[in-house]
Each structure stands twice: as structure tokens, then as C-alpha cells.
C-alpha positions in Angstrom: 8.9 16.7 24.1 9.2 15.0 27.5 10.6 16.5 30.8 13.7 14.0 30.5 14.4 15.7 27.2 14.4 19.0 28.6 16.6 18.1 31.3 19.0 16.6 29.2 19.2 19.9 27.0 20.0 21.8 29.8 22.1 19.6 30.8 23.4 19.9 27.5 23.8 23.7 28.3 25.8 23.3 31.4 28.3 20.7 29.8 29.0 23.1 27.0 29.4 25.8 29.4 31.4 23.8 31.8 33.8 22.5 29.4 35.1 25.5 27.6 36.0 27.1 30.9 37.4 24.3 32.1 40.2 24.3 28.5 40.0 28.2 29.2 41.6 27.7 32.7 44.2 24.9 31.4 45.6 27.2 28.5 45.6 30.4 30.8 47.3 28.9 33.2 49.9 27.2 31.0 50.6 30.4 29.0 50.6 32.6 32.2 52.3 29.9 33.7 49.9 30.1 37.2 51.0 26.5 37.6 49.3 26.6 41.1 45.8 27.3 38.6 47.0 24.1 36.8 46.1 21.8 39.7 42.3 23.2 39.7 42.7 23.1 36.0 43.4 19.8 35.9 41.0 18.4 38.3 38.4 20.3 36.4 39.5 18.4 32.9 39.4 14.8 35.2 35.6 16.2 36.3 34.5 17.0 32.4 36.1 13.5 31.3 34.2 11.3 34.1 31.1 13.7 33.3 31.6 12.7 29.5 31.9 9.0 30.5 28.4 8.5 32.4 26.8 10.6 29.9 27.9 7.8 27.1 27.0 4.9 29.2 23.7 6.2 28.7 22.9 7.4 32.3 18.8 8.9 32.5 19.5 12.6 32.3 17.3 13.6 35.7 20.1 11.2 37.3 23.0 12.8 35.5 21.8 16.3 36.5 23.1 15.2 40.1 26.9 14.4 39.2 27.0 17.2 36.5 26.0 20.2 39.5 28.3 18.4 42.2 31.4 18.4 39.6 31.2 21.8 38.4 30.5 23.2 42.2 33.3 20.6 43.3 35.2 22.3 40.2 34.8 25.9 41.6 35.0 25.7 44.9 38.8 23.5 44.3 39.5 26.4 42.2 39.0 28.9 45.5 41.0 26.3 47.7 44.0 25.8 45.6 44.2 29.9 44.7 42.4 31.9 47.5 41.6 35.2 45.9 39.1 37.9 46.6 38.1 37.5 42.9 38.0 33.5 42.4 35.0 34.5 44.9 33.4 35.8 42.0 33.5 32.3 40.4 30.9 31.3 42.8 27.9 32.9 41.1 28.2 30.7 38.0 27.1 27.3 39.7 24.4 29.7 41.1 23.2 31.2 37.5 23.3 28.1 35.5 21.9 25.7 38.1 18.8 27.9 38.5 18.0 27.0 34.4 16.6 24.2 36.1 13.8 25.9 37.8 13.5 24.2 40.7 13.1 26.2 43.6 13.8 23.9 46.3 17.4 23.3 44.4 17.5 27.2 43.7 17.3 27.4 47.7 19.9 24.4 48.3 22.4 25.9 45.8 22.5 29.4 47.5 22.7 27.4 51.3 25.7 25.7 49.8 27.3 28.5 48.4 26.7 30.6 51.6 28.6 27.5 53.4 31.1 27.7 51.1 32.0 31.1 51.4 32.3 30.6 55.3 34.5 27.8 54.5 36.5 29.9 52.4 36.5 33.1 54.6 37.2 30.6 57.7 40.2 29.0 56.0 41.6 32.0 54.3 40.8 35.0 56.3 43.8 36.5 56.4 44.2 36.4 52.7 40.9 38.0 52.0 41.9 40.3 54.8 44.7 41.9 53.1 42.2 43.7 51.2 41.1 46.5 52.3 38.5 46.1 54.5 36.2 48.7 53.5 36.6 47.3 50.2 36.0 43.6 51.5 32.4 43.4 53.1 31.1 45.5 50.0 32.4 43.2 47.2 30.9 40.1 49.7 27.8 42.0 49.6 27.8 42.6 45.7 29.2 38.6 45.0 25.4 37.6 47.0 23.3 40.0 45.1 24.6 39.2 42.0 24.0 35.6 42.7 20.7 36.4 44.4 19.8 38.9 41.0 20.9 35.6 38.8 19.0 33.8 40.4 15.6 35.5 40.3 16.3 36.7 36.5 16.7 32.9 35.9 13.9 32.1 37.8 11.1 34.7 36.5 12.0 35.7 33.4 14.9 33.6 31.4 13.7 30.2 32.3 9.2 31.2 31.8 10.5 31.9 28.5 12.8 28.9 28.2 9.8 26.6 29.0 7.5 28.9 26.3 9.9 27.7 23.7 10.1 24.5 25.1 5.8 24.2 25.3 6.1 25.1 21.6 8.2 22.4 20.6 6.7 20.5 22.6 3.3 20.8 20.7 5.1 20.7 17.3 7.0 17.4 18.4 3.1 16.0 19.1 2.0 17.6 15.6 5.0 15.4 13.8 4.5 12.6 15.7 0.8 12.4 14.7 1.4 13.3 10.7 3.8 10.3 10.9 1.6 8.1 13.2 -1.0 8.8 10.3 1.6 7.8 7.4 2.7 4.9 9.4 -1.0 3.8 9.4 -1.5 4.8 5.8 1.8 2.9 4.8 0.5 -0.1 6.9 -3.2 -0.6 6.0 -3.7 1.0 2.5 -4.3 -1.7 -0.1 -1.9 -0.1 -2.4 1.1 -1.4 -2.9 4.2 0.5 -1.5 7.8 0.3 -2.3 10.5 2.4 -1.7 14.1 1.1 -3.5 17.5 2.8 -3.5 19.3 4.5 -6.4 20.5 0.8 -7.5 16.5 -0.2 -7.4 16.8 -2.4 -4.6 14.3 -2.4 -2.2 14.7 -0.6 1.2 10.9 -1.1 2.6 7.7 -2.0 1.2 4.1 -2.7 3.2 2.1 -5.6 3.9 -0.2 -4.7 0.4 2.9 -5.0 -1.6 3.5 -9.1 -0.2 -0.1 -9.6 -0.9 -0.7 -8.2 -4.1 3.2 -9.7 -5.6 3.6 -12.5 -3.3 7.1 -11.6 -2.0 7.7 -11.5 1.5 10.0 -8.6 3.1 12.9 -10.9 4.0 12.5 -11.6 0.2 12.7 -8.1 -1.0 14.9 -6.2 1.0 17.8 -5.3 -0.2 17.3 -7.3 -3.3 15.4 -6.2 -6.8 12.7 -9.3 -7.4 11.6 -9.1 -11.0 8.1 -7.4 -10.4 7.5 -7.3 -14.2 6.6 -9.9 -17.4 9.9 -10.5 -19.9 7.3 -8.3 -22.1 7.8 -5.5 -20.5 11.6 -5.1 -20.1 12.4 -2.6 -22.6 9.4 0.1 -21.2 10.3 0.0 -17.7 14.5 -0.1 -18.2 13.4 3.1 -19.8 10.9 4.1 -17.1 13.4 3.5 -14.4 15.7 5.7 -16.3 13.7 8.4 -16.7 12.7 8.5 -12.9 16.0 8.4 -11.8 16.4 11.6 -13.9 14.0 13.3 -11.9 10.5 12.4 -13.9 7.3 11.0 -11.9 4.4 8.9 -13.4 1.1 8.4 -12.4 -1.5 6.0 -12.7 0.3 4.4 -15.7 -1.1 1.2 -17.0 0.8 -1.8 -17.4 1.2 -5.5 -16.8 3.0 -6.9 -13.7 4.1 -10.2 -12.4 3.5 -11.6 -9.2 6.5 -14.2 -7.3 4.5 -17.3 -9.1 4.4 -15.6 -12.5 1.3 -14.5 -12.7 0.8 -11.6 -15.0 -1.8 -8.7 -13.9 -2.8 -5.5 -14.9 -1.7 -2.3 -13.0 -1.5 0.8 -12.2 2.1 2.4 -11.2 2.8 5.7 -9.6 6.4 6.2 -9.7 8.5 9.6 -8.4 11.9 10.3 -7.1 12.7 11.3 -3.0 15.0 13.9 -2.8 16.2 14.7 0.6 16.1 17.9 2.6 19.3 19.7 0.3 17.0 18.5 -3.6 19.2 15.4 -3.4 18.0 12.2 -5.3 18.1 9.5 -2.3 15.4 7.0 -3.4 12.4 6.7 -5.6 9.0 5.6 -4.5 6.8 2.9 -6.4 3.1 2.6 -5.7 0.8 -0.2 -7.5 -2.6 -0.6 -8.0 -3.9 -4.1 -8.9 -7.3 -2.8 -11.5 -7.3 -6.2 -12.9 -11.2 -6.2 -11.4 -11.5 -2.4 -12.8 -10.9 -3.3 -16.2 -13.0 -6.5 -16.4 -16.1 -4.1 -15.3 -15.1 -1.7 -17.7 -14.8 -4.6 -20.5 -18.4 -5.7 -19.0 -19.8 -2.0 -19.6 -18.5 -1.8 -23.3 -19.9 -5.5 -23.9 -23.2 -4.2 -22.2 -23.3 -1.4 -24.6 -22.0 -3.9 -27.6 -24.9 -5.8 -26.9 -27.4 -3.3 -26.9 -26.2 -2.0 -30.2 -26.4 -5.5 -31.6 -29.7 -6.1 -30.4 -31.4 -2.8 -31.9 -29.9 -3.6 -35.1 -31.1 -7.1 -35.2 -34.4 -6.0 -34.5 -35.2 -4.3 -37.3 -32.8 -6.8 -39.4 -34.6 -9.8 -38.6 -38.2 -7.8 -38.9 -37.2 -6.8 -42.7 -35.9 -10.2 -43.6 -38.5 -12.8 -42.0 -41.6 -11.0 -43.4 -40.2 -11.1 -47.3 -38.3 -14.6 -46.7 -42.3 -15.8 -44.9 -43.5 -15.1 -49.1 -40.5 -17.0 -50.2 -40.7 -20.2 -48.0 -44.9 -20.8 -48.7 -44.1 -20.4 -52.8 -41.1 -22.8 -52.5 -42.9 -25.2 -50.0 -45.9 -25.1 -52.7 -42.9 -25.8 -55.5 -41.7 -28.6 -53.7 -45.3 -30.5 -53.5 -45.8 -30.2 -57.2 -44.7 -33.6 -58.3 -44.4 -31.9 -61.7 -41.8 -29.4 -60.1 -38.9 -29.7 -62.6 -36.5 -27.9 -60.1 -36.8 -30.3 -57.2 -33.5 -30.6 -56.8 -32.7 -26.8 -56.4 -36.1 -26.1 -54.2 -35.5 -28.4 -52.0 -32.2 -26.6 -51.3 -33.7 -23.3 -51.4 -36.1 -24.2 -48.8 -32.7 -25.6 -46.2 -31.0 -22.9 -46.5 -34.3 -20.5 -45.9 -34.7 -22.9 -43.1 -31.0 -21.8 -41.8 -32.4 -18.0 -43.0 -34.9 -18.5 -40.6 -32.4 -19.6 -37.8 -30.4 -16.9 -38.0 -33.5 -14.6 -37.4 -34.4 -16.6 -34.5 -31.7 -16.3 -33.3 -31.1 -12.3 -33.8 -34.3 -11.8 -32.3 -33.5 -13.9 -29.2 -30.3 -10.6 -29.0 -32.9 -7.8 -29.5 -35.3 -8.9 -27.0 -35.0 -7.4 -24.1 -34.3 -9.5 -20.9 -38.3 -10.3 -19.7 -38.6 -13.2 -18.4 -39.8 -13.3 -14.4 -37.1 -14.0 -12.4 -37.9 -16.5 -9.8 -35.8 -19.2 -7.4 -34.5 -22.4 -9.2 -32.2 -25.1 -7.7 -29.2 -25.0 -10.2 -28.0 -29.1 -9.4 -31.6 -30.0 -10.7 -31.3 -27.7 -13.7 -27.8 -29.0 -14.7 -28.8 -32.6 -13.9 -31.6 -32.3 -16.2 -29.7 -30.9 -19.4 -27.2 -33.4 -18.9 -30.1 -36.2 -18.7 -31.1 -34.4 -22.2 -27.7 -35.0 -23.3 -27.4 -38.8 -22.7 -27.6 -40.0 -26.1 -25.6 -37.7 -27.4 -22.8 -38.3 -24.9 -23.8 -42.2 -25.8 -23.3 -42.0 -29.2 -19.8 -39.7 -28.9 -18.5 -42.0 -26.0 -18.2 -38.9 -23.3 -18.0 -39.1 -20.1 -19.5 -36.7 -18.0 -18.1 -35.9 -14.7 -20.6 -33.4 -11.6 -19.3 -32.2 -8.9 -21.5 -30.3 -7.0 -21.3 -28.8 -4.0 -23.3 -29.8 -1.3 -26.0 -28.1 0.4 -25.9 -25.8 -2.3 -28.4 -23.0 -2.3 -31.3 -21.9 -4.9 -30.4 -18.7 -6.8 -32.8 -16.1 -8.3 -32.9 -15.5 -12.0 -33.9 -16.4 -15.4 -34.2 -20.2 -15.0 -35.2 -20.7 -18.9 -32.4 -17.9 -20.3 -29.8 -20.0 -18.2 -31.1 -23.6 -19.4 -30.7 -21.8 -22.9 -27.1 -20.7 -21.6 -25.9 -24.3 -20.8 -27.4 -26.1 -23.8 -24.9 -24.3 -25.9 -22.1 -24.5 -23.7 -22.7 -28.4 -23.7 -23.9 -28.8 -27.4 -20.2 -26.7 -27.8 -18.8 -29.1 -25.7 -20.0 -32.0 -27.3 -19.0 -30.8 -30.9 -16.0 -30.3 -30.0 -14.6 -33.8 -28.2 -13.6 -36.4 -30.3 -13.6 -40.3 -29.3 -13.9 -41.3 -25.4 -13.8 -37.3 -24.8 -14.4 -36.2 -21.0 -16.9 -33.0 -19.7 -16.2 -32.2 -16.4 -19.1 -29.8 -14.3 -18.2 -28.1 -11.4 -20.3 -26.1 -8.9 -19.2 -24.0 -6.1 -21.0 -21.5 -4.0 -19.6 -18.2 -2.1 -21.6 -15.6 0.3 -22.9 -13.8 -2.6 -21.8 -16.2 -5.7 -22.3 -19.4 -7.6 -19.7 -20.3 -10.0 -20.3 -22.6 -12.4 -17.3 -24.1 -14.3 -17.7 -26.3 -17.5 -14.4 -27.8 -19.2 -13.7 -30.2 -21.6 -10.7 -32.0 -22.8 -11.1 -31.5 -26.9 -8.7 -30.0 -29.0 -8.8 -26.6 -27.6 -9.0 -23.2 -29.5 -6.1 -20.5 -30.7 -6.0 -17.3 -29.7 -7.7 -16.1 -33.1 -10.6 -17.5 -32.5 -10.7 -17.3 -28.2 -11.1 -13.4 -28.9 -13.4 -13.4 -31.5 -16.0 -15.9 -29.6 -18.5 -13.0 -29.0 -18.4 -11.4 -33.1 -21.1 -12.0 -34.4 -21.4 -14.4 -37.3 -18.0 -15.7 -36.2 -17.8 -19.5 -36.4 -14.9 -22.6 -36.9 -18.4 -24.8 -37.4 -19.5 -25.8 -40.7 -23.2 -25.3 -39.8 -22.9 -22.4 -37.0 -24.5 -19.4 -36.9 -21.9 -17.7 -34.9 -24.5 -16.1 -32.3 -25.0 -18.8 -30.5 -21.6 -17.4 -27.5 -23.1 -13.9 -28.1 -26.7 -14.9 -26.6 -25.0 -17.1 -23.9 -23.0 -14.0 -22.9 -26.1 -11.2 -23.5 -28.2 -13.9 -20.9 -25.4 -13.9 -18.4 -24.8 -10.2 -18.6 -28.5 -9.3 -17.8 -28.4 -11.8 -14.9 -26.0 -9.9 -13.4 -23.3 -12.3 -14.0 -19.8 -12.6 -15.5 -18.8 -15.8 -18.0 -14.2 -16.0 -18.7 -13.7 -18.5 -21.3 -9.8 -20.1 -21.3 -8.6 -22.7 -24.2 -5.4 -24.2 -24.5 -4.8 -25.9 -28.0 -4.1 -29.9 -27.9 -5.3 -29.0 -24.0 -8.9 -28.1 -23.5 -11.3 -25.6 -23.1 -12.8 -24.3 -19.5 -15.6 -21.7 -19.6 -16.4 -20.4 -15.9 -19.9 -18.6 -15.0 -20.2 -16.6 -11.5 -23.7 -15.6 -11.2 -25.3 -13.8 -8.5 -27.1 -15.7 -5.7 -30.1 -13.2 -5.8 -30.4 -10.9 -8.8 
């Protein structure tokens, strides 16, 4: 608490003792009807009102303290003027008590000088008046009127106003204690990357932090006072209840579910909603915090893949160990069938040995899951390892009339990995590619580079895929092809994975499909 706002309190003080006494004097007068007391009272009323009026214009309260102790002395000694009484002496101690709350000794001293002349004054202009007292009664109740103002004074001084300015010290340090707990919300309200909202009992907003225009994409001119829609059409029914229940007094927190940012776009959160009550348990707001874990639940996703493909590649290696060695037998004798030119069942061994020959395939290919990832990781340009497969793919894109578009950032760096697992990675994603375009199809390859990141992005313009099949691209033995395997998206995603990378497949039907890749610069 600041000095001004100690002066003003006592300032305060004064007015509220002022101004009673003042109305005290008015309606005393009137009832006793002293009308001569009126005059004083009256010009003491004039004093409180002009008193009132600088104090509402807003006048610094060390100034004011000037006008307020000149009034209510001006007050006082009027009072003495316009009824000259031994007793309205008595009324001089007052000024002298209350202007010593000030603790100032140098005013202490300048009150009591002025008080001093004022009694001469008094005794100089009324001495006959004061005279028709007794005067062995008069020079004793002079000499008690000083040391009771003197007493005042010093019990002001040393005792009531030390303790005045304890109290005031504690507040003091309390009103620094607040102001840092709400300098440290302010700056937790400001900079946390949570997003913060707090909306009135109609759910418009009343204030929300910079997270909440970054993470929604409305800015605060936007919000307040209004209620954006924050949430998909999906989700309407769940929180119209939600915001019911809140408003009834219930919290949540850390509830998953799917919000919408200004543009549309639909991500996954995490809400913390509660009521504010005020000081008497009185519902005045409620308070809505969001988490965007859209990244949170992609690494979780990642982890239960990781562990997916682990399972998968344990089984398949002791699957593809107990089917090659009997189906090895089985492919010599049918390859020895087939030579006989005597071989009556031509027809049907020569179909045996394609489909042992897809058997076979399929074991490859399991044992390409249940390896474990190897291969020495070195430095490979990834321009000269894309150029390359599309080189391999010429005549295929020849034959199919596709047109392959690059566009690869320049300067781009080398990365560190498994140059071979990732030229195994975009073989399928082109052979897809490929299979999947029709007539005068078009492949577009595009190649960006971050600090930390390459991201490689492969799309296509074919018919697209339905949401059926876009989330069962990584089942196993899942295929639309007529001679797929359905392993070939589960490798591609078990090589990315142990690189350290992440691969997000989108497809549109009638559209296209656009598979993106961020790998790692150094893994």
C-alpha cells in the first residue's frame, strides 16, 4: 500500500469525523433553536460540501490533506467567533487530536502554534466574555484545554498512530503478497499454451488468452461477448449436455473430445471445464481450459503400432519358418512333375507350382516383418534416391501414360538411415501409385526439409480409396488387389517406424490419394 493511500484513508477518517459533527451542530441548533450556532453550522455544511467537491474531481490526497485541515480549523475557530464561550474553547482540541493521525511532527508543532494563536485571538477579542467566569476557574480550564491537546497529541504521536502504521505495514505486505499471486496468474493466463476461456452464464465469452486465438483461430474482438461455435456439428448433443451440467455446479477434467477451429478444422482435445462462484457460493461464470493432444495421440497410436508390429513380426517368424521348409519339399516334387513330358497333370502342376510361387511370396514377405531392423545406417542423398526409382519406373509410367511431376527442394540436405529399407519403402508407394491411375494419370513428388525433418509427400490423382479400406491399410492380408498380398503398407510402415519416422495416408474417392512421410534428418 502506498503512502498516498494511507493519506487518503486518514483523510478518509477526518471527513467522516468532520461531517457528522458538522449535521450534529445543524440539527442541535435547529431543535434548540441557537440560531446564532446556525451561522457556524452552516458555514461548516458549505466547508464539508466544497471538501466533497475536490475530493470527486479527483484531487492527489497529500494535496487534499491541505484544504481538508484548513476547513475543519476554519470550521472550529468560526464556531468560537460567532458563539464565544468558555466551552466552545474545548472545541479546539479536536483539529489538534485528529490532525496528529498524520504523524508529522513538523505539522504536529504548526497545529499547536496555530491553536495557541488562536486562543489569543479569541481571549483578545472576547475577554470580557471569558472574563465573566470566574477567574479562578478561568486560567485552570485554559491550562487543562492545552494539556489535553498537548496529551492528544503525544498519545497520537507514540502510541495510536505506531500502531496505526503496524496495521498499515501489514497490509502493506499483504497488498505486495496479492499483487504478486495475481502478477503470477496474469503471467500464467498470458504465456501458458493452454487454452483459456472464461464465458458468462449465457456462454458468451468475457476473456480468453493469446493460446486460445492460436490454438481456435479466433481473435478476442471476435470472441468477446459472443459464443463462436468451438465444436464439430458431431458433437452438439454431448456438450449442450455438458454445458448443462456445469452450469449446475459439475466440473470436468481432462475430457476427450473433438473441437473445431474458426476454419473448420476438427482436432482432438482435452477440456477442463468448472463453474466460478463468487465470494457469497454464487454461480458468476464458468471457466473452459483446452488442450490441443492431437500430437499426444498420434505418439500413442505410433506406440501401439510399434507394439502391433512387433507382435506381427514374432508370429511371422515362426509362420513363415514352418511353412517354407514343408512347401521347399512340395515345390522340387512339383517342379520334377512338371518336367516329365509324360506328366498327365500338367495342367494342374503348373498351377500348383504359381500359386506355391505366391506361397513363397507371402513368406518373403512375412520374413521381411519379423526381421529385425539391421541394416547400417549411413548418409544418402534422398533427390538421388527418388530420381533413381522413378528412372526404374519409366516404362511403366510409359506404358500407363503417367506423368510424373518432382519438386524438390533445393539445397536439400543428406539424411541418415536405412537407404535400402526406404528404396524398398518408395517402390511400393509408387508400384501402389501406379496400379492405381488409370489413362493419362498424374504422380506428383514433393520434398521439403525442416531443422530436424524431411517430408516426403507422394499423391496421385486415381480414383481414391473409402474409408473401409483407408483404415484397414496396415491389416495384414488386407488387399482391394487381385494379386496383393496385403503386407506390402505394413512393411512400408514397420521401415518408417524403425527409422524413426512417421507416414499419414489421406484418400478422397473420385479425388486422389496423398501419402506424406516425415523422417528424421539424423536417426
Amino acid at each position: 500500500m502506498k503512502d498516498s493511500t494511507i493519506v487518503h484513508s486518514r483523510n478518509m477518517f477526518i471527513i467522516l469525523f468532520f461531517a457528522p459533527s458538522v449535521t450534529v451542530h445543524l440539527l442541535t441548533s435547529l431543535f434548540l433553536g441557537f440560531y446564532s450556532a446556525m451561522i457556524s453550522a452552516l458555514i461548516g455544511l458549505f466547508i464539508i460540501t466544497v471538501l466533497i467537491a475536490l475530493y470527486k474531481s479527483g484531487m492527489n490526497s497529500l494535496t487534499f490533506r491541505i484544504p481538508l485541515i484548513i476547513g475543519y480549523f476554519l470550521y472550529i475557530f468560526i464556531s468560537n467567533l460567532v458563539n464565544p464561550d468558555i466551552v466552545n474553547l474545548f472545541y479546539l482540541i479536536f483539529p489538534v487530536a485528529l490532525v496528529a493521525i498524520y504523524n508529522i511532527t513538523w505539522l504536529n508543532i504548526l497545529i499547536m502554534v496555530i491553536t495557541g494563536i488562536e486562543v489569543f485571538v479569541l481571549f483578545y477579542l472576547f475577554s470580557p466574555i471569558y472574563k465573566s467566569v470566574d477567574e479562578t476557574q478561568l486560567l485552570p480550564n485554559i491550562a487543562f484545554i492545552f494539556s489535553l491537546a498537548v496529551v492528544l497529541c503525544l498519545l497520537y504521536t507514540f502510541r495510536i498512530t505506531p500502531e496505526w502504521n503496524n496495521i498499515f505495514k501489514e497490509n502493506k505486505k499483504l497488498d505486495v503478497l496479492l499483487t504478486s499471486r495475481e502478477s503470477y496468474l496474469d503471467l500464467f493466463f498470458e504465456h501458458t499454451e493452454d487454452a483459456i476461456a472464461v464465458l458468462d452464464l449465457d456462454q458468451n465469452i468475457v476473456a480468453i488468452n493469446p493460446a486460445f486465438e492460436r490454438m481456435y483461430g479466433w481473435k478476442r474482438a471476435e470472441c468477446i461477448g459472443h459464443s463462436p461455435r468451438l465444436y464439430p456439428s458431431s458433437e452438439d448433443v454431448t456438450t449442450a449436455e455438458r454445458t448443462r451440467k456445469v452450469l449446475e455446479g459439475k466440473s470436468y477434467h481432462f475430457l476427450r473430445t473433438k473441437e473445431m477451429k474458426k476454419d473448420g478444422t476438427v482436432f482432438d482435445a482435452e477440456l477442463t471445464l468448472a463453474p466460478i462462484y463468487d465470494a457469497e457460493q454464487k454461480l458468476v461464470a464458468t471457466s473452459f481450459i483446452a488442450r490441443d493432444i492431437t500430437l499426444k495421440l498420434q505418439t500413442e497410436q505410433l506406440e501401439i503400432d510399434t507394439e502391433k508390429l512387433k507382435a506381427i513380426g514374432a508370429i511371422a517368424a515362426g509362420v513363415a519358418h514352418e511353412v517354407r521348409n514343408p512347401m521347399t519339399s512340395i515345390y522340387g516334387f512339383v517342379q520334377m512333375m512338371n518336367a516329365d513330358p509324360a506328366n498327365p497333370y500338367r495342367t494342374y502342376t503348373e498351377i500348383m507350382s504359381s500359386e506355391i510361387n505366391r506361397i513363397d511370396l507371402i513368406v518373403s514377405e512375412f520374413l521381411s516383418l519379423s526381421k529385425p531392423n539391421l541394416k547400417t545406417y549411413s548418409e544418402f542423398h534422398i533427390e538421388i534416391l527418388l530420381r533413381g526409382i522413378v528412372t526404374m519406373f519409366e516404362t511403366e509410367f510409359k506404358n500407363r501414360s503417367i506423368f510424373c511431376d518432382m519438386q524438390i527442394q533445393k539445397n536439400c540436405s543428406m539424411i541418415s538411415g536405412n537407404e535400402d529399407g526406404m528404396k524398398q519403402v518408395f517402390i511400393n508407394l509408387f508400384k501402389n501409385a501406379c496400379e492405381a491411375l488409370l489413362k493419362n494419370g498424374i504422380i506428383n513428388v514433393i520434398v521439403t526439409f525442416q531443422d530436424k525433418t524431411v517430408t516426403i509427400i507422394i499423391r496421385d490423382n486415381g480414383p481414391g480409396m473409402n474409408q473401409e479400406t483407408l483404415e484397414k491399410l496396415y491389416e495384414p492380408f488386407y488387399t482391394t488387389k487381385n494379386e496383393g498380398t496385403g503386407l506390402g503398407m505394413l512393411i512400408t510402415k514397420k521401415i518408417i517406424v524403425d527409422q524413426g519416422g512417421t507416414i499419414t495416408v489421406t484418400s478422397k474417392k473420385n479425388i486422389g490419394t496423398e501419402t506424406t512421410i516425415i523422417l528424421p534428418i539424423n536417426h
